[in-house]
C-alpha positions as CSV (number, residue, x, y, z in Angstrom):
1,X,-28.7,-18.2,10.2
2,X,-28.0,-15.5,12.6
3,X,-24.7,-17.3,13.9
4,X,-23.4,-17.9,9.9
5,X,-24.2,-13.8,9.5
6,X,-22.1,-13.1,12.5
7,X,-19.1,-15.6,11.6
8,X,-18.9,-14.0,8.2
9,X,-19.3,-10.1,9.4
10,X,-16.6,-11.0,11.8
11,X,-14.1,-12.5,8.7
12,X,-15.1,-9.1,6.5
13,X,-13.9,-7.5,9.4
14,X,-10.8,-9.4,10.0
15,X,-9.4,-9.3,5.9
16,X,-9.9,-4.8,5.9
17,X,-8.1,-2.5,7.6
18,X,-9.5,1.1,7.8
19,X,-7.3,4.2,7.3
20,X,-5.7,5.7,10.7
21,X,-7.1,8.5,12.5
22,X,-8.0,12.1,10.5
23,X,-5.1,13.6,9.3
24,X,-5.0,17.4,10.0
25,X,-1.1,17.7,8.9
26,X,1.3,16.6,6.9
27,X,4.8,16.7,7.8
28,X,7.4,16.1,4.8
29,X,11.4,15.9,6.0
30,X,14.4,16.0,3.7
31,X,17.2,14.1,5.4
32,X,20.4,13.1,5.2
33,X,22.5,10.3,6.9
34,X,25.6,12.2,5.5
35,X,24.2,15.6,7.2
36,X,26.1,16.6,10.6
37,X,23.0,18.3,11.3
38,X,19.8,16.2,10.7
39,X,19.9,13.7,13.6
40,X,18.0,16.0,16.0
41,X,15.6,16.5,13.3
42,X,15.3,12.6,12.3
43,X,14.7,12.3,16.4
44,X,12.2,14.8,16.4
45,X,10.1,12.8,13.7
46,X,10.1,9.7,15.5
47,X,8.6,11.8,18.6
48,X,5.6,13.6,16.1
49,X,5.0,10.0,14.7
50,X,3.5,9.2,17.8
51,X,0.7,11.1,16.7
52,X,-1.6,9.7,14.6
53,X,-3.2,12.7,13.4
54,X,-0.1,13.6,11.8
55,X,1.2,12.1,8.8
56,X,5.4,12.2,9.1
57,X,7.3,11.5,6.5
58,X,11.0,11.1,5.9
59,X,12.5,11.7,2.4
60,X,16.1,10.8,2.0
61,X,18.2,13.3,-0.2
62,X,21.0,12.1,-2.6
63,X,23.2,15.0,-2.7
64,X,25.2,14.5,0.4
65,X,26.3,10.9,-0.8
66,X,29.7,12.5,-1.7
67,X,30.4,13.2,1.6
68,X,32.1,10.0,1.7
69,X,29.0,8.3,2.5
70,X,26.2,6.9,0.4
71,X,22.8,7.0,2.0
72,X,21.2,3.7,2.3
73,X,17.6,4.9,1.2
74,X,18.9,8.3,-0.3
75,X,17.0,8.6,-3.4
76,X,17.3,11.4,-6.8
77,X,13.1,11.6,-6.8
78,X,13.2,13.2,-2.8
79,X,15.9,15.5,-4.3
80,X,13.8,16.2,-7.1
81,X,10.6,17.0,-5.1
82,X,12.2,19.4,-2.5
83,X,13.9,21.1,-5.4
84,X,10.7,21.6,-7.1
85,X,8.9,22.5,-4.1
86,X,11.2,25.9,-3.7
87,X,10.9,26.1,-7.3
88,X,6.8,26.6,-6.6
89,X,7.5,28.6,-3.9
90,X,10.1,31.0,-5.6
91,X,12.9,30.8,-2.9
92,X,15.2,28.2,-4.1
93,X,15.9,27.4,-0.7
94,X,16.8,23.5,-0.6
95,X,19.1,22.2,2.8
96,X,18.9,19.6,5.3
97,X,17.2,19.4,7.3
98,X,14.0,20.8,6.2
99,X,10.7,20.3,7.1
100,X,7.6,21.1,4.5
101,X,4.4,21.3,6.1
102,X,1.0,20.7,4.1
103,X,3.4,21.3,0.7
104,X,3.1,24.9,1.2
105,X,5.8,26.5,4.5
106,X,9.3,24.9,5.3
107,X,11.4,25.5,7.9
108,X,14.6,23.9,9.9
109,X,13.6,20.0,10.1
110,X,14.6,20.1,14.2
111,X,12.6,23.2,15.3
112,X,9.7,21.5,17.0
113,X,7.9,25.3,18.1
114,X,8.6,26.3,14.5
115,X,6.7,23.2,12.9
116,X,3.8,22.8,15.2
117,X,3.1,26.3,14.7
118,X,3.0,25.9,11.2
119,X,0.7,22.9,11.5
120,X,-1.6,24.9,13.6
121,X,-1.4,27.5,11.2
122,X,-2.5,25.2,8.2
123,X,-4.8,23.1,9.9
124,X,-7.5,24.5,8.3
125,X,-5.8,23.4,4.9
126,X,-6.6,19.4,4.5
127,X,-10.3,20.6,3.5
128,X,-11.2,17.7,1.3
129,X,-12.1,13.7,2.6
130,X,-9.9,11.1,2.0
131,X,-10.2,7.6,3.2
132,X,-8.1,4.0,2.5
133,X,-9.2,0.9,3.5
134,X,-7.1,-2.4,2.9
135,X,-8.9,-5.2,1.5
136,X,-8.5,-8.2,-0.9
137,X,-5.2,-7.5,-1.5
138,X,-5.7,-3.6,-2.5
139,X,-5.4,-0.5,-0.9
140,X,-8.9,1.4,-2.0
141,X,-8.3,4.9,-1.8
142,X,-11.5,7.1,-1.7
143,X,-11.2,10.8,-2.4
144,X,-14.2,13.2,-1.8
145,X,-16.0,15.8,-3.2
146,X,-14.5,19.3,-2.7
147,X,-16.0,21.4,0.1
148,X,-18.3,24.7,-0.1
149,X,-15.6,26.9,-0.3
150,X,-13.2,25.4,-2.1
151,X,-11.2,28.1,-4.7
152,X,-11.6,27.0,-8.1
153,X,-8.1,26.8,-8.8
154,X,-7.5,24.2,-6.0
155,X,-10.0,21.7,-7.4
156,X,-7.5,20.2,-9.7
157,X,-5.1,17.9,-7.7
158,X,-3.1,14.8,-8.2
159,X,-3.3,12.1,-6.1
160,X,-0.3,10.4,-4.7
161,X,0.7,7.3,-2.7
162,X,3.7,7.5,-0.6
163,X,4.7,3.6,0.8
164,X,7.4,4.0,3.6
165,X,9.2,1.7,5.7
166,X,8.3,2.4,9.6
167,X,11.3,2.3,11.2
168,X,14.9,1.6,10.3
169,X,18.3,1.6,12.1
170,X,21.2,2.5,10.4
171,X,24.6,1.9,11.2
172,X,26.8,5.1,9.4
173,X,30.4,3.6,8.8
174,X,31.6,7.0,7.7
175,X,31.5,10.5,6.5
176,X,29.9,13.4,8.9
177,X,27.7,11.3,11.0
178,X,30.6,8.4,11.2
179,X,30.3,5.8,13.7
180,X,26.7,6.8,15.2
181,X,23.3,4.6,14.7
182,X,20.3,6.6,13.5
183,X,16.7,6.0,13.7
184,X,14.6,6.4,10.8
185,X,10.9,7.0,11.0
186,X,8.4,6.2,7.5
187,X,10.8,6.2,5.3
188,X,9.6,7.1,1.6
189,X,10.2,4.2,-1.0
190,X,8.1,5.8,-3.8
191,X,6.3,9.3,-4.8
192,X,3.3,7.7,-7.2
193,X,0.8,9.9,-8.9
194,X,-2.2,7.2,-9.1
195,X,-5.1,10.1,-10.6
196,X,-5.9,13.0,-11.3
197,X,-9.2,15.1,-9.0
198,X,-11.4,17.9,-10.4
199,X,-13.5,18.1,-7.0
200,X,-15.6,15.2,-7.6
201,X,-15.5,12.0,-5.7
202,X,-13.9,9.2,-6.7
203,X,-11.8,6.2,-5.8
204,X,-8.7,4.5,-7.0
205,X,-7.4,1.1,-6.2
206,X,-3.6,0.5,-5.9
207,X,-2.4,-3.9,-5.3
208,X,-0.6,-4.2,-2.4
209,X,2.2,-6.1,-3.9
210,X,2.8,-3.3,-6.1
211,X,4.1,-1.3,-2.6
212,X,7.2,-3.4,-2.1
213,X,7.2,-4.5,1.0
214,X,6.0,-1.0,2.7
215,X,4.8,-1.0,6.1
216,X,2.6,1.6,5.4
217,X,1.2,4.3,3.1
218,X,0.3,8.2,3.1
219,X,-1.7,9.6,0.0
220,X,-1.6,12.8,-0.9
221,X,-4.4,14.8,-2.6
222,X,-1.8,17.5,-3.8
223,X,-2.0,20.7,-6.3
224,X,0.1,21.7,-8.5
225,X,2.1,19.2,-10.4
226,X,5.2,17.1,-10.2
227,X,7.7,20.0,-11.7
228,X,6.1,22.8,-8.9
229,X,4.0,20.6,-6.3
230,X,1.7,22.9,-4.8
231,X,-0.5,23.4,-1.2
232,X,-1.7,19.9,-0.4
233,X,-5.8,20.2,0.2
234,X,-6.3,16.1,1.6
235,X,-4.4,13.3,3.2
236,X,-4.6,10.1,4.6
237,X,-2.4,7.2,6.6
238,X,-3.1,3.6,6.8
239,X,-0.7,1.3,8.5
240,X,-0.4,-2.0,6.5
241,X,-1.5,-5.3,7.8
242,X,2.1,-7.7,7.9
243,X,2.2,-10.1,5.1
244,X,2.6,-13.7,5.9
């Protein structure tokens, strides 16, 4: 009996992967391979990858595609979301690169001092719980109930899965960044808004197969909306187990 317990904790075990370590900071970065500039910045994102208390993202803009070269994973929704993150902060100030931190400071995508300072800074922010575990074939995403303190107008959030590819090379044939191979760290494939939070618990289960192929996932417990996305207040990583 005790040996048919062990053998079928041990399978449970092997079928569910738990979400990475805590994340204290969220690091969004509009890219470009048609931008001169964003290399040092897409560099820079590989290197803060490393840490797994971070979740780094990369969202490829559209709008330097008539450069003369048409990014392979550029894409009108990251366009969209860092427009309407200036238009919630009131600066309408959109280039590459640029780095938002916790949806609420950006600065230049390659200025490491800048950006860690910032995540210091908002540390404090990711206040409420959220957990993913993979199992079954689902991602179950567990969001938890807002914290003593909590302002009332941030306990009314969306919650949003990011799939992203780990790790890309891409060979640029032309335009500013001509002839040079770039690396590409979590690459964004999709900005979904899976449920709304009022600061009660509460958990939401996205299929797997619905993720296309992603090697991973970040969800974002975010205020605001999708027109003006505001601070976000939770966040976590999971890295996906390989499909057969």
């Amino acid at each position: 009996m005790r040996l048919a317990l062990a053998l079928a904790l041990s399978l449970a075990a092997s079928q569910t992967a738990q979400s990475d370590d805590r994340v204290t900071g969220v690091v969004e970065l509009f890219t470009s391979q048609g931008c001169s500039s964003c290399p040092p910045a897409d560099a820079l994102i590989e290197v803060l990858a490393q840490n797994k208390s971070l979740a780094v993202l990369s969202l490829p803009v559209d709008y330097w595609d008539r450069l003369g070269w048409k990014d392979t994973y550029g894409s009108p929704a990251h366009s969209a979301r860092q427009r309407a993150y200036a238009s919630a902060r009131g600066d309408r100030s959109v280039y590459t690169p640029q780095v938002v931190v916790n949806g609420a400071h950006h600065m230049n995508g390659a200025d490491r001092d800048e950006i860690e300072n910032n995540l210091q800074a908002l540390r404090a922010q990711l206040a409420v719980t959220v957990g993913i575990t993979e199992a079954n074939g689902s991602l179950r995403i567990a969001v938890g109930a807002a914290p003593a303190g909590l302002s009332a107008a941030t306990r009314a959030a969306t919650v949003v899965v990011m799939p992203y590819l780990a790790q890309r090379d891409v060979a640029i044939g032309r335009g500013e960044n001509a002839s040079r191979k770039i690396t590409y760290t979590n690459i964004v494939r999709d900005i979904r808004p899976i449920g709304d939070w009022i600061g009660e618990p509460r958990t939401i289960e996205v299929p797997i197969a619905t993720l296309n192929g992603a090697d991973g996932a970040v969800v974002l417990l975010q205020t605001g909306d999708g027109n003006a996305p505001g601070p976000l207040i939770g966040a976590a990583q999971i890295t996906l187990t390989p499909s057969n």
